[in-house]
VMD Tcl script that draws the C-alpha trace (Angstrom):
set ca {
  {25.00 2.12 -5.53}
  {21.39 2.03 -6.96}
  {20.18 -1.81 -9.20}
  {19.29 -1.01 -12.52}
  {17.19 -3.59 -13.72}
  {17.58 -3.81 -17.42}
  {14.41 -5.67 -18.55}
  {12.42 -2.31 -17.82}
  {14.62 0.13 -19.81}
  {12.05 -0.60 -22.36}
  {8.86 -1.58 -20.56}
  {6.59 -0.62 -17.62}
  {6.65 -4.70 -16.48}
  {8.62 -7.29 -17.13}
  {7.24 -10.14 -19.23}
  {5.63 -13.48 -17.04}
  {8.95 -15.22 -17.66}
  {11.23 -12.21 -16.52}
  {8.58 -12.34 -13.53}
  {8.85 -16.05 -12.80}
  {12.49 -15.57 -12.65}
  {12.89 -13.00 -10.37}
  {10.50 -14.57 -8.16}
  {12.65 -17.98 -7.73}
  {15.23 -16.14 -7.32}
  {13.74 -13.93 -4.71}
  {12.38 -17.35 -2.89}
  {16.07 -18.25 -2.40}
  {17.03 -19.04 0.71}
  {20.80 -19.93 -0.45}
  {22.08 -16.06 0.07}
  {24.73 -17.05 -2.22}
  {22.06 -16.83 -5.27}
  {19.23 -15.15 -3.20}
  {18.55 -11.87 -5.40}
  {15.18 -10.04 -4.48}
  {15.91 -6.82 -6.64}
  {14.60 -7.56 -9.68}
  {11.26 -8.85 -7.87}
  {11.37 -5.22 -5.64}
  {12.36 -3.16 -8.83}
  {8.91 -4.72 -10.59}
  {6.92 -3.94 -7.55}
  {8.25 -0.23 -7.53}
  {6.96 -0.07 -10.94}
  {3.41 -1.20 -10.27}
  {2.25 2.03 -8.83}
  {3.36 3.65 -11.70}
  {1.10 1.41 -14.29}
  {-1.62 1.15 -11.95}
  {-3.56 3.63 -11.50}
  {-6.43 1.87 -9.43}
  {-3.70 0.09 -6.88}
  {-1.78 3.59 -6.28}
  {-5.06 4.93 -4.99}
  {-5.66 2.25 -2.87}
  {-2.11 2.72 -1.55}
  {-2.82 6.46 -0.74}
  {-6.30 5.89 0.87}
  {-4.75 3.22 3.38}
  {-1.55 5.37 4.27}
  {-3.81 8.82 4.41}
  {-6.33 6.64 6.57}
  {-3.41 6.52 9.10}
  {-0.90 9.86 8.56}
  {-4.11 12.41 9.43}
  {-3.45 11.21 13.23}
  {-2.18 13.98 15.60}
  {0.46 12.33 17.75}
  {2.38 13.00 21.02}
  {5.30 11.57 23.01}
  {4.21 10.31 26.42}
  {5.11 7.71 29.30}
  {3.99 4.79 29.21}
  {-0.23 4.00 30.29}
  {-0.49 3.89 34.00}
  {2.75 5.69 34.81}
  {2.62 9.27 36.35}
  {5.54 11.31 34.94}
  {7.39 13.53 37.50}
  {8.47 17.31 36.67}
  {11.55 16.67 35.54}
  {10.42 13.85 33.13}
  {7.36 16.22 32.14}
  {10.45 18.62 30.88}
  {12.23 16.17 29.21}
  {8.83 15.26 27.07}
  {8.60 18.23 25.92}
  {12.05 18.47 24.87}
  {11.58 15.37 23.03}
  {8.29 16.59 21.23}
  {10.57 19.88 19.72}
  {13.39 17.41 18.60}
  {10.80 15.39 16.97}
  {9.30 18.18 15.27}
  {12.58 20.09 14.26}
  {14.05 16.66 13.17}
  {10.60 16.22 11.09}
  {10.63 12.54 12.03}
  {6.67 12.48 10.87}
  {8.33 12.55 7.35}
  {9.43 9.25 8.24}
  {5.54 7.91 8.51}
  {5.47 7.18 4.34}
  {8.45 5.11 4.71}
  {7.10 2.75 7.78}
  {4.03 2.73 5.52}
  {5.67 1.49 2.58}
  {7.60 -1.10 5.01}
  {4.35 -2.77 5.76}
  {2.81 -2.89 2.04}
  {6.24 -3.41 0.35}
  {7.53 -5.81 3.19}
  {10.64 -3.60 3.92}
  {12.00 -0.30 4.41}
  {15.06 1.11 5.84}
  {16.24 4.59 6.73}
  {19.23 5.97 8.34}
  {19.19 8.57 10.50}
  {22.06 10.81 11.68}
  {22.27 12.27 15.08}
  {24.40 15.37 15.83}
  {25.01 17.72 18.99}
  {22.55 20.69 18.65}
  {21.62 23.79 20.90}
  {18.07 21.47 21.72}
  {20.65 18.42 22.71}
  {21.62 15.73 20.56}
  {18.78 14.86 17.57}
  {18.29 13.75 14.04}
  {19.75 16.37 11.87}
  {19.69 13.99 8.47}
  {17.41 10.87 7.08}
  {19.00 9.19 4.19}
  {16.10 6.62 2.90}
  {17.54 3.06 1.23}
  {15.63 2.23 -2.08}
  {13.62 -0.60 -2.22}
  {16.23 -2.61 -4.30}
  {18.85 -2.26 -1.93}
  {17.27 -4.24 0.85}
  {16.23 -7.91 1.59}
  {15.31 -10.20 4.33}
  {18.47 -11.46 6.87}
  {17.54 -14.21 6.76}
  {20.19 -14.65 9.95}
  {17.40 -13.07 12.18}
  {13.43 -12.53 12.61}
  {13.42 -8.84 12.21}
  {16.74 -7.42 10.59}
  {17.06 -6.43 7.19}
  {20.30 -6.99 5.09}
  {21.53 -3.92 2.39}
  {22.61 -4.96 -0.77}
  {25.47 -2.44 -2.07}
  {25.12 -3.36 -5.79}
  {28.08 -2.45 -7.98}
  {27.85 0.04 -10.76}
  {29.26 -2.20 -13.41}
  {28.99 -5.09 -12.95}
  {25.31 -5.06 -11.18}
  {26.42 -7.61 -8.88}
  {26.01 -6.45 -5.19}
  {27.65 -7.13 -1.27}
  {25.63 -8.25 1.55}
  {25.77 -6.44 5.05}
  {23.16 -6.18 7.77}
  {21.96 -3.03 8.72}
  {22.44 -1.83 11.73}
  {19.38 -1.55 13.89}
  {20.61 1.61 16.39}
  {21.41 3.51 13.67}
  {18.15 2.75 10.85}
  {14.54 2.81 11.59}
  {14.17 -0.56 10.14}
  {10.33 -2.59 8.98}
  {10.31 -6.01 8.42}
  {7.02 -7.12 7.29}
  {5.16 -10.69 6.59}
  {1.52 -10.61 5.96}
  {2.22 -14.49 5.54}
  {4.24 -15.00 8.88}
  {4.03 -18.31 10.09}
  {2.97 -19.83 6.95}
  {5.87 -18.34 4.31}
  {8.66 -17.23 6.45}
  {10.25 -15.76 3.22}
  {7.65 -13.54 1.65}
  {9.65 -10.92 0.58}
  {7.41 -7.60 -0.96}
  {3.94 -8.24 1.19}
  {0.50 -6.92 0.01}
  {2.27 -5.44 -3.41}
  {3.67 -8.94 -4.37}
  {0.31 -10.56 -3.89}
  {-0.95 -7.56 -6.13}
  {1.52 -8.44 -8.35}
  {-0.11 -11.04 -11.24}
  {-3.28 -8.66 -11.25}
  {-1.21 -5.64 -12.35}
  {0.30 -7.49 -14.94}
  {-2.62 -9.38 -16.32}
  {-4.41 -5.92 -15.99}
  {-1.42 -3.83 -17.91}
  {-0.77 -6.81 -20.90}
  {-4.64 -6.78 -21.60}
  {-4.70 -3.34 -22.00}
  {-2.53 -3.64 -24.46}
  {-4.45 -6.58 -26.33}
  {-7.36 -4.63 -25.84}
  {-6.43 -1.86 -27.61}
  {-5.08 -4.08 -30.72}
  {-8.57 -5.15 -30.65}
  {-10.21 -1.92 -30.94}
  {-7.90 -1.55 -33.87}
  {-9.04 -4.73 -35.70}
  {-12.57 -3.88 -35.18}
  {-13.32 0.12 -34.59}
  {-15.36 -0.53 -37.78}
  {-18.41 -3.56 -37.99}
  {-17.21 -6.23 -40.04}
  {-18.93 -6.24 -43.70}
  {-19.75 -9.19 -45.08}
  {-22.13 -9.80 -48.31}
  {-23.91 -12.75 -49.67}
  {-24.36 -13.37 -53.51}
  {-26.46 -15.44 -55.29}
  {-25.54 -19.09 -55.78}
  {-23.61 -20.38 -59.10}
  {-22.39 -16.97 -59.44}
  {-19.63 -16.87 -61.75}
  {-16.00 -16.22 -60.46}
  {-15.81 -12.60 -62.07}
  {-18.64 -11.92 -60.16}
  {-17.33 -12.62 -56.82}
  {-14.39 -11.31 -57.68}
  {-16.26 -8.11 -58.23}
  {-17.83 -8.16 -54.56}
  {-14.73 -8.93 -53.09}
  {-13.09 -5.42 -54.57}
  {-16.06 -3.96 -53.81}
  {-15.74 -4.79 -49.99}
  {-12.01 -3.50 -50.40}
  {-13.01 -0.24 -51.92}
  {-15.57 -0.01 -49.10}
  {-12.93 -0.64 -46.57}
  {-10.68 1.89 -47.69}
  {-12.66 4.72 -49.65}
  {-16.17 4.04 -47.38}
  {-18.12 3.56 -49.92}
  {-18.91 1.38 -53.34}
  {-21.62 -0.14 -55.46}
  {-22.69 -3.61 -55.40}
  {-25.52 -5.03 -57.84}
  {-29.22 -5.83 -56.24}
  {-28.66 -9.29 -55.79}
  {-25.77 -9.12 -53.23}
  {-27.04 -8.66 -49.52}
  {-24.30 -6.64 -47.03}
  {-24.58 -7.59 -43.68}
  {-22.63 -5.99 -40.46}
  {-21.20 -8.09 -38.05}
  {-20.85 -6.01 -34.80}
  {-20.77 -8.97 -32.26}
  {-17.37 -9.50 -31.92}
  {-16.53 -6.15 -30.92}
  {-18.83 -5.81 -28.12}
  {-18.06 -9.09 -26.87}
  {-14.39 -7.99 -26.74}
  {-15.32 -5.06 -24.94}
  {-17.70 -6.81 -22.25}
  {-14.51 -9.06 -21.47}
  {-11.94 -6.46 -20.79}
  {-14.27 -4.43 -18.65}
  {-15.68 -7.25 -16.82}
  {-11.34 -8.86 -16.23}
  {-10.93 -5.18 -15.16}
  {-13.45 -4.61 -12.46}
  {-12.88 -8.32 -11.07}
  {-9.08 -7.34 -10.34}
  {-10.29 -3.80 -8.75}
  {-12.41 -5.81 -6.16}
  {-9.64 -8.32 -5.51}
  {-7.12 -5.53 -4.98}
  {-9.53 -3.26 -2.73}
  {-9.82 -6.54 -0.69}
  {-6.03 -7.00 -0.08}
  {-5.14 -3.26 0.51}
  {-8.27 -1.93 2.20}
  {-9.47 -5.08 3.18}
  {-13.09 -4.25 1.74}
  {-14.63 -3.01 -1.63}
  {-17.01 -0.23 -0.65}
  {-14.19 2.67 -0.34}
  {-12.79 2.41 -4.06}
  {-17.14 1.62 -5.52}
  {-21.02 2.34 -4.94}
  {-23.14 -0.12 -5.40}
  {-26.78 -0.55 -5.45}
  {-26.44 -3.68 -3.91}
  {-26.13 -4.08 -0.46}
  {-27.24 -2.48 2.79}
  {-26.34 -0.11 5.89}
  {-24.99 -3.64 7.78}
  {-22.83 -4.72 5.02}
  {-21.53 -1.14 4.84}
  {-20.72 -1.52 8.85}
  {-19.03 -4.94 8.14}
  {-16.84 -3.50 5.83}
  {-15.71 -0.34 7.75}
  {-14.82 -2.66 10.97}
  {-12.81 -4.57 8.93}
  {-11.10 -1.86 7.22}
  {-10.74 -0.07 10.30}
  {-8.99 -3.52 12.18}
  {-6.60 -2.69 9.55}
  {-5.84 0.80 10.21}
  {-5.23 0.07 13.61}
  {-2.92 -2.50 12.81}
  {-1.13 0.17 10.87}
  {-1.07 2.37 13.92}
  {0.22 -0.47 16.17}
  {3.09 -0.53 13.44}
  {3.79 3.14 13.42}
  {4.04 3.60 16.78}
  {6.14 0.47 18.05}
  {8.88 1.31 15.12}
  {9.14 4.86 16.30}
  {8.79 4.26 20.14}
  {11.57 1.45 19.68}
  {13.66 2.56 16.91}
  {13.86 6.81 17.49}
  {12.25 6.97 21.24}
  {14.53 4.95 22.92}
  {17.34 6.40 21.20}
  {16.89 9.97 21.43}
  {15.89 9.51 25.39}
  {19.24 7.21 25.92}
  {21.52 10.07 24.30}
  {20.14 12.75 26.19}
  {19.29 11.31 29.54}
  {20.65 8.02 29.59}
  {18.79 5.12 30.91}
  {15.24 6.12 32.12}
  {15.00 5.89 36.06}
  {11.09 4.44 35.42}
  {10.52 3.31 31.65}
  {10.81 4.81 28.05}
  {8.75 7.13 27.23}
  {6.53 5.78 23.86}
  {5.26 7.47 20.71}
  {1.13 7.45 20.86}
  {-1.14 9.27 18.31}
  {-4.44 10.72 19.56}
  {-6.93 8.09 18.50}
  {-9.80 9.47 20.63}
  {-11.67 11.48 18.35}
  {-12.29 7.59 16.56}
  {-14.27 7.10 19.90}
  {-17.78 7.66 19.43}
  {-18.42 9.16 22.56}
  {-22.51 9.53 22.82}
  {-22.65 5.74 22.42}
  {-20.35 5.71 25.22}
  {-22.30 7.99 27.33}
  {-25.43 5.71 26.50}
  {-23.29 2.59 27.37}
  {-22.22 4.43 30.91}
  {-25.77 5.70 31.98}
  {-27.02 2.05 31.64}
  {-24.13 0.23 33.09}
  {-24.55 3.00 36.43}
  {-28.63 2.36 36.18}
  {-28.24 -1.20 36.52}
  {-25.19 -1.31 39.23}
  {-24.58 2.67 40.70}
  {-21.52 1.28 42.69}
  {-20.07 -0.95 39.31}
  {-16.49 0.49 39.56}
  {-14.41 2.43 36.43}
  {-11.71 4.34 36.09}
  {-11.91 8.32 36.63}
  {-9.59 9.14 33.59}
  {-10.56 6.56 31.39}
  {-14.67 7.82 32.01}
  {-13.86 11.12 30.93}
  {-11.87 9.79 27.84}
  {-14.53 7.37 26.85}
  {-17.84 10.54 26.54}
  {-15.05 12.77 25.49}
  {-14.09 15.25 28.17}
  {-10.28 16.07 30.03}
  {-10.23 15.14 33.38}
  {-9.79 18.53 35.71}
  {-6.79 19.46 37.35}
  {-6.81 20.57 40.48}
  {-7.21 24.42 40.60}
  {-9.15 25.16 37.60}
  {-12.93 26.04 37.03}
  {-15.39 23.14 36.99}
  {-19.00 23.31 36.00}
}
mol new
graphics top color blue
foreach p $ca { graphics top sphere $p radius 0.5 }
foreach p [lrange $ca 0 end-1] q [lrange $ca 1 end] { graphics top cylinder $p $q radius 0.2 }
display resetview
């Protein structure tokens, strides 16, 4: 059954105690006391107070799911007829099983740190395919900390809230496992969203004392001055005054008492929150995007610095390509292809998306010409030629210009 975590019945985020809590106890590496579902519960949450971090989040998974994909042998092998058939056959299952619907949840596996889904296979008219997905929550999951790769789901129980351990079977679930600190903090459970996590909460709580500010001092402070060795009535009647003009806006004062507005600590207040703000929008465009220039314009800066920042951020997408396709080639590929066909007489086929149109092709013509103009005989590969400047390499039979 689903963890209900009750320190946020009330509130968006815990408070920094509640959060230093569940992080120990997420750091555990006694599973007898190890509990990461208070720390996963919070980072659910985060999306929903920050605004600026869920777009991020969409503009790195979108920067990936807009990929067309296929299901092909592996590079370098030739597939026969009767494997050509069976790719296609694959490609319907894979459509009519909508396993692209599965793309969020790797996704959310490589900025969350872990994701899990089930998927049920059943004998259909098109063979034997995924007929059901049944997606684990983010709270039932953790590290097995048994293995390298395998995750553990944590049944929690109703009533009590205290949960079973049992690894998760990795034939059955399309399972990520993901460490952006691997090899330096072998158990960093919740990735990119836990290092995301203290600017959230820093960024929600000062909203709040923000606001309490604007409160205090929406109006200028008044303040007056009257002469010295003024008697005590007389202040007295200044400090009424500056009531009445509090509450009714308005009041008389004689010609010897100077009012004076003090404005200065409001803007300073407001120069603060704005400045705390935008620092933790660059820091968090940096660890999801890996760059700033996506999520702001600036007048700073220059066509080279915008290149820097799109190689880097684009070293990331491909990362999160690598990811997509070795889960599904490894975790659904293999699968569906060994309960249709059995073992493969060559290899597995693999799940590829089409990254060509990424190429920019009339640099790679230039690059060609000049490599042929300085060595006509320099060797290359037919196929990968026509790939590179954009064209499909003719089959024998049809029309050629």
């Amino acid at each position: 059954m689903a963890y209900k975590n009750g320190d946020l019945t009330n509130s968006l985020l815990p408070t920094l105690d509640q959060m230093r809590k569940y992080i120990r106890s997420a750091n555990n590496i006694d599973r007898r006391y190890r509990d990461p579902r208070g720390l996963m519960s919070t980072l659910q949450r985060m999306l929903q107070v920050d605004l600026n971090l869920l777009g991020l989040v969409q503009t790195r998974k979108l920067a990936v799911l807009g990929y067309d994909y296929t299901i092909a042998m592996p590079e370098g092998i030739t597939p026969t007829p009767e494997e050509e058939k069976r790719l296609q056959e694959m490609k319907l299952r894979f459509v009519k099983s909508r396993m692209s619907s599965l793309f969020n949840a790797i996704m959310n596996g490589r900025l969350f740190g872990m994701s899990a889904t089930r998927l049920i296979w059943k004998n259909t008219p098109l063979g034997t395919m995924v007929t059901k997905k049944e997606r684990y929550s983010l709270t039932d999951l953790d590290f097995d900390l048994l293995t390298d790769d395998g995750l553990d789901h944590l049944n929690t129980d109703t009533n009590t809230q205290i949960y079973s351990r049992k690894p998760l079977d990795p034939e059955t679930h399309i399972l990520i496992r993901f460490n952006p600190l691997d090899g330096i903090e072998e158990n960093f459970v919740g990735s990119f969203m836990r290092t995301n996590l203290i600017y959230s909460w820093i960024k929600y709580y000062d909203y709040f004392n923000w606001a309490k500010g604007n409160e205090k001092f929406a109006d200028p402070m008044v303040w007056a001055q009257y002469r010295q060795g003024a008697q005590k009535e007389e202040v007295a009647a200044v400090v009424d005054g500056l009531e009445k003009l509090g509450t009714d806006s308005r009041a008389a004062f004689s010609d010897d008492v100077k009012l004076q507005l003090l404005e200065s600590v409001r803007s300073g207040s407001v120069s603060a929150h704005k400045e705390l703000v935008d620092t933790i929008k660059t820091e968090q465009a940096i660890s999801i995007l890996g760059q700033t220039l996506t999520s702001e314009v600036s007048d700073k800066g220059s066509f080279a610095a915008a290149k820097v920042h799109n190689f880097v951020r684009a070293d990331i997408m491909w990362g999160d390509l690598l990811a997509l396709q070795e889960a599904l080639s490894e975790q659904y590929i293999v699968q569906d292809y060994l309960k249709n066909y059995g073992e493969p007489a060559s290899a597995f086929p693999v799940f590829r998306f089409n990254t060509d149109e990424t190429e920019d092709t009339e640099a790679n013509a230039r690059v060609l010409a000049e490599v042929k103009s300085m060595d006509p005989k320099f060797p290359l590969l037919k196929k990968e030629v026509y790939r590179r400047i954009g064209y499909t390499v003719p089959q024998e039979g049809e029309d050629t210009v």
